[in-house]
N, C-alpha and C positions, 0 to 999 in steps of 0.2 A: 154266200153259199160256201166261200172258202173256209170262213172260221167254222161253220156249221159241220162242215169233212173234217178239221182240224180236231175240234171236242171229240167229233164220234171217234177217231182215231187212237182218242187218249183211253179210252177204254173202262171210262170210270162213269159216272150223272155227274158227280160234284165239278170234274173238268168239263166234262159237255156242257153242264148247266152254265159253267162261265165263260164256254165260249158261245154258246148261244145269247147269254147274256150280251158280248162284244157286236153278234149280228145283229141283235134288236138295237142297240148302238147305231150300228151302221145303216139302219133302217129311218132311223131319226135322220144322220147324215145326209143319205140322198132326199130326203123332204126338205130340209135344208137346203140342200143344192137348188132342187124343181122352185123353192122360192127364189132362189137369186136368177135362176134361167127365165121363170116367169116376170120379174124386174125389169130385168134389160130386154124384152120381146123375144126370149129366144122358144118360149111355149106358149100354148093360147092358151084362154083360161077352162076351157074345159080340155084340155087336154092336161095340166094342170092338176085341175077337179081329179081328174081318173088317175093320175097317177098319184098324189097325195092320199087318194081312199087307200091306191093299193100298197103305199107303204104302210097306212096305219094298218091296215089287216094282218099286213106280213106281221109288224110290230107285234100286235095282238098273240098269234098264234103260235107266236115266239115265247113268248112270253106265259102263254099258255099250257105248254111244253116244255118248260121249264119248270112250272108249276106242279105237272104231272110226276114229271122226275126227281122229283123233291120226295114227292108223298107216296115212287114207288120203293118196294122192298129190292127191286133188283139194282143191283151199286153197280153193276156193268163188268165184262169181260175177264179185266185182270184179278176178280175178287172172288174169283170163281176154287 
């Protein structure tokens, strides 16, 4: 969420879009993590299950939204 305020901050898509790009990253990272938790027993597996869906979706949407921002005309705030 941090980098997602960070991009919006910058006032531009081209910087949002890379920092949104860093949070779909970080989205990866914590599925990452939920595997090494789920390894050692520190998650079950369906608890596991639900939180690995909900990184991929975040991933998704991330990504989706970066996509949008690509292909909008508006370049953001400081372009104005």
């Amino acid at each position: 969420m941090a980098n997602i305020a960070e991009g919006f901050e910058r006032d531009g898509n081209q910087e949002f879009r890379q920092f949104l790009s860093v949070a779909k990253g970080s989205a990866g990272e914590v599925r990452s993590h939920l595997y090494t938790a789920l390894d050692v027993g520190l998650l079950s597996q369906p608890d596991f299950d639900e939180l690995a869906l909900l990184t991929e979706q975040i991933g998704r949407q991330l990504g989706a939204f970066s996509r949008y921002l690509q292909s909008s005309a508006v370049r953001g705030a400081k372009f104005k």
